[in-house]
GURO-376741 format. One record per residue (C-alpha): x negated, y negated, z negated; residue in one letter. Coordinates in Angstrom, 3 decimals, always signed. Layout:
BEGIN
<node><x>X</x><y>Y</y><z>Z</z><rest>a</rest></node>
...
END
This chain:
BEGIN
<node><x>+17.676</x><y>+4.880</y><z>+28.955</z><rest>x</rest></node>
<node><x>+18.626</x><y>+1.181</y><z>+29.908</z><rest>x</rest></node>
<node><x>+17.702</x><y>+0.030</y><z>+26.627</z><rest>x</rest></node>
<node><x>+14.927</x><y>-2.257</y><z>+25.227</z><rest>x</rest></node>
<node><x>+12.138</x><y>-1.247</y><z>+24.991</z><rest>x</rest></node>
<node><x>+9.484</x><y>-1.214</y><z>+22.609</z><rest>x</rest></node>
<node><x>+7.504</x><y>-4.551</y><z>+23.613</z><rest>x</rest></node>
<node><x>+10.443</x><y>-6.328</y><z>+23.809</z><rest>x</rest></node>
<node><x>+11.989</x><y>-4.891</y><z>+20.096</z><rest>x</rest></node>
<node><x>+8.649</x><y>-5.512</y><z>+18.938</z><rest>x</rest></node>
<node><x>+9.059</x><y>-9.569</y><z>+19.993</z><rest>x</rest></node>
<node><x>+11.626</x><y>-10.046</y><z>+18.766</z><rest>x</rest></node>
<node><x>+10.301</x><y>-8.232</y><z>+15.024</z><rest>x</rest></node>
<node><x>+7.467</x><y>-11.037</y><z>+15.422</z><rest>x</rest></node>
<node><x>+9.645</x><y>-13.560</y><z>+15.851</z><rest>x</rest></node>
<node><x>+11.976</x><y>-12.382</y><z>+12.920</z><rest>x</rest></node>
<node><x>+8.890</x><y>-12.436</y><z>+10.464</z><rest>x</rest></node>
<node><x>+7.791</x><y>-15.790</y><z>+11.955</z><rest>x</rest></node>
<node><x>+11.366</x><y>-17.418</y><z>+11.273</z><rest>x</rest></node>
<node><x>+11.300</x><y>-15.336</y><z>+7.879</z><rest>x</rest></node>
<node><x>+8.234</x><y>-16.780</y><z>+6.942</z><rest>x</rest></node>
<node><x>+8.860</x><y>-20.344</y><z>+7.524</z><rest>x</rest></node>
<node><x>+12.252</x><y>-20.755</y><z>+6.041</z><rest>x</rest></node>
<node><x>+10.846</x><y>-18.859</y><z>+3.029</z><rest>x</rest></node>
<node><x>+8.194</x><y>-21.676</y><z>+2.933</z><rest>x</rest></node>
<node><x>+10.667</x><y>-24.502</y><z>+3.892</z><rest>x</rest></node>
<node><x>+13.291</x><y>-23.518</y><z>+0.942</z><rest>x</rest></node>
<node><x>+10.221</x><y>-23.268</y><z>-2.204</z><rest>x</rest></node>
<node><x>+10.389</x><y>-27.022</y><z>-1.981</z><rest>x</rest></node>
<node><x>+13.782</x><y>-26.544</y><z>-2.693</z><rest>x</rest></node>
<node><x>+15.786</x><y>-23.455</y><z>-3.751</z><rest>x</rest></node>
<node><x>+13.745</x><y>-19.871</y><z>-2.913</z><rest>x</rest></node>
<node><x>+12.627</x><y>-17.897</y><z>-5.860</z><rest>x</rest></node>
<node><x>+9.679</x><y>-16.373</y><z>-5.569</z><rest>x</rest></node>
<node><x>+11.805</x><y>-12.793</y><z>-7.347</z><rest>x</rest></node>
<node><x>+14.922</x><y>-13.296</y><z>-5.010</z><rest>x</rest></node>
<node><x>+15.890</x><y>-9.991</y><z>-3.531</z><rest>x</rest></node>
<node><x>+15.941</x><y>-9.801</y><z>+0.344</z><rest>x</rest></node>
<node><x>+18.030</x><y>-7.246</y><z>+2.591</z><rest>x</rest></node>
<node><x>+17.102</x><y>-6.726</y><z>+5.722</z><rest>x</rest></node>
<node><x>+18.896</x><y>-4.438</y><z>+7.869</z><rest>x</rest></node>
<node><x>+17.610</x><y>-2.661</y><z>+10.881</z><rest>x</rest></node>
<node><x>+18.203</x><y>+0.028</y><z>+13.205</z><rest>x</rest></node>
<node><x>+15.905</x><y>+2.548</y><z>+13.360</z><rest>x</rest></node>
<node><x>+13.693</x><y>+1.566</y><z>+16.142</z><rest>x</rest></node>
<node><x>+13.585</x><y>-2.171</y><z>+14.758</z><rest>x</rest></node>
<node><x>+12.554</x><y>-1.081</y><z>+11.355</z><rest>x</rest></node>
<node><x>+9.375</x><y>+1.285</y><z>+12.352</z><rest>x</rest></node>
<node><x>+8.372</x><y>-1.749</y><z>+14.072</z><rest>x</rest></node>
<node><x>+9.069</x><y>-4.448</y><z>+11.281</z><rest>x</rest></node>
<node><x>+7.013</x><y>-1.554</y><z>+8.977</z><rest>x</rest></node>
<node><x>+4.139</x><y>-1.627</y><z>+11.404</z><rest>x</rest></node>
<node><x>+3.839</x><y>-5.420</y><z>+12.139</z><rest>x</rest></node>
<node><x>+4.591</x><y>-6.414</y><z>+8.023</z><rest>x</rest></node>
<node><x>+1.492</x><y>-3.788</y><z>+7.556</z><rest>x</rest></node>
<node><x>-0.268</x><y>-4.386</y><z>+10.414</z><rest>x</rest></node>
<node><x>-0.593</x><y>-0.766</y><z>+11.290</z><rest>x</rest></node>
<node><x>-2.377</x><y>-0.156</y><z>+14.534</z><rest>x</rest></node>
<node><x>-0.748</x><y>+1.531</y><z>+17.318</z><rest>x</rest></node>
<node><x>-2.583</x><y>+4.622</y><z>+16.908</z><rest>x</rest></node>
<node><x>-1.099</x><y>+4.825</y><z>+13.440</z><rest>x</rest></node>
<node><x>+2.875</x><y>+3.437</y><z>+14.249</z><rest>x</rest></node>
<node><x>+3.066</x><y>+6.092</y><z>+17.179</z><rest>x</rest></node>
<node><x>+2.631</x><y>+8.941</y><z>+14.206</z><rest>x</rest></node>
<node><x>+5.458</x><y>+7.387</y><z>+12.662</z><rest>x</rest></node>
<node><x>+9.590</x><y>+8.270</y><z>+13.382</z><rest>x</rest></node>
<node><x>+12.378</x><y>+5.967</y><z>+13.440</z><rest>x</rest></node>
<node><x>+13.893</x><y>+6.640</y><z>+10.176</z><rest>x</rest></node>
<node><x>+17.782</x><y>+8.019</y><z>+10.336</z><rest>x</rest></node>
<node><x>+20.736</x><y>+6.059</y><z>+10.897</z><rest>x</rest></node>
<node><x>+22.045</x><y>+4.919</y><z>+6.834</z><rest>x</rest></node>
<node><x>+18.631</x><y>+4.890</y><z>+5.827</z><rest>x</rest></node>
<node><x>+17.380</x><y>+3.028</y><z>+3.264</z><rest>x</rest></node>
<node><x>+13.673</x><y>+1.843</y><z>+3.498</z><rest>x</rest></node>
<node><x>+12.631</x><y>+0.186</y><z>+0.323</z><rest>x</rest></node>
<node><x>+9.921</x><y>-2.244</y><z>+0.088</z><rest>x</rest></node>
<node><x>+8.818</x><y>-3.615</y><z>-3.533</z><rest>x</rest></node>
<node><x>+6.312</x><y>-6.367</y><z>-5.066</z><rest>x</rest></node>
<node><x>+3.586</x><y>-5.097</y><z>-7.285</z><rest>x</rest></node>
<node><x>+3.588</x><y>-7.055</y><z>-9.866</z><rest>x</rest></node>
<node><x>+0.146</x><y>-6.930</y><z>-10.700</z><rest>x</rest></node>
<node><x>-1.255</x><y>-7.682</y><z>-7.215</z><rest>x</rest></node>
<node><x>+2.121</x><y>-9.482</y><z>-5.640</z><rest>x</rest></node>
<node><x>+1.342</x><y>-7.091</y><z>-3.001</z><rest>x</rest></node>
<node><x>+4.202</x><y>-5.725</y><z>-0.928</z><rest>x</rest></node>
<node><x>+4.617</x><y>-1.550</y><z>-1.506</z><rest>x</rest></node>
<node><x>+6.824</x><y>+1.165</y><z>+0.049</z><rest>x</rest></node>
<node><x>+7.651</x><y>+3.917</y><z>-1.902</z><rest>x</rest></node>
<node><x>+6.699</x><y>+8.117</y><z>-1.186</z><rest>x</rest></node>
<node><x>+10.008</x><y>+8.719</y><z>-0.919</z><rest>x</rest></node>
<node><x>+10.776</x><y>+5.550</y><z>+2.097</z><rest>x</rest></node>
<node><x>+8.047</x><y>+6.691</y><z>+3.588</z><rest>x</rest></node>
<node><x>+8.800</x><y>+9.852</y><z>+3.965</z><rest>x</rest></node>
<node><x>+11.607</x><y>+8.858</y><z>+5.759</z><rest>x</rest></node>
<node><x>+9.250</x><y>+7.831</y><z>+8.257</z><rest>x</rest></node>
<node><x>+7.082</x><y>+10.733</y><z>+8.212</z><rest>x</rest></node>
<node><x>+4.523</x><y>+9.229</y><z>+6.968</z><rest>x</rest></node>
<node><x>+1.331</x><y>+11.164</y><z>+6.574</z><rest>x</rest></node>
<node><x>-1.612</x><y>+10.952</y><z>+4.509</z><rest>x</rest></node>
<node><x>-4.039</x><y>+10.431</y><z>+7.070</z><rest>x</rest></node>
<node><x>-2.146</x><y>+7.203</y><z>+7.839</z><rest>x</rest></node>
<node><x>-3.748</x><y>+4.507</y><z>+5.694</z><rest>x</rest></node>
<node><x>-1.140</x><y>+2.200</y><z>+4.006</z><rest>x</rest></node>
<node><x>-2.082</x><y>-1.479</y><z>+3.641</z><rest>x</rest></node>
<node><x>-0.040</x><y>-3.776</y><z>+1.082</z><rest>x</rest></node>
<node><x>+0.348</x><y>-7.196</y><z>+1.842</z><rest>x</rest></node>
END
């Protein structure tokens, strides 16, 4: 109650990725390599949505996920045989995530 809600946490995940996304292409002219590890760190509302939007889940799907517990640790990896992004069973899980959910790697 009195909080943000989900539009507005959602916004601001958009915006995140968009800024994410352009610095990312701003600093390979200069200094970002391609294998640099990124943390990100997220409550748990903020990181359902940043799963859903980096996925591009649709809301049908995101409402069968949870928020995943405070300390959490949702790990997202690079195949390296597709440069896909990946989350693991065990971060999903964390989420709830069930099989009738179709993941998508970007």
């Amino acid at each position: 109650p009195g909080g943000e809600n989900g539009a507005d946490v959602c916004d601001r995940v958009s915006s995140f990725l968009d800024s994410f996304f352009r610095e990312r292409e701003e600093d390979s002219q200069r200094r970002w390599i391609q294998n640099d590890n990124v943390i990100i760190i997220f409550h748990g509302l903020m990181m359902r949505l940043f799963i859903a939007r980096w996925f591009k889940l649709p809301l049908e799907h995101f409402d069968k996920l949870y928020n995943p517990a405070n300390c959490s640790v949702i790990e997202m990896t690079r195949d390296d045989a597709t440069g896909k992004m990946m989350i693991g069973q065990e971060s999903l899980a964390l989420m709830g995530w069930r099989s009738d959910v179709p993941l998508i790697s970007f």
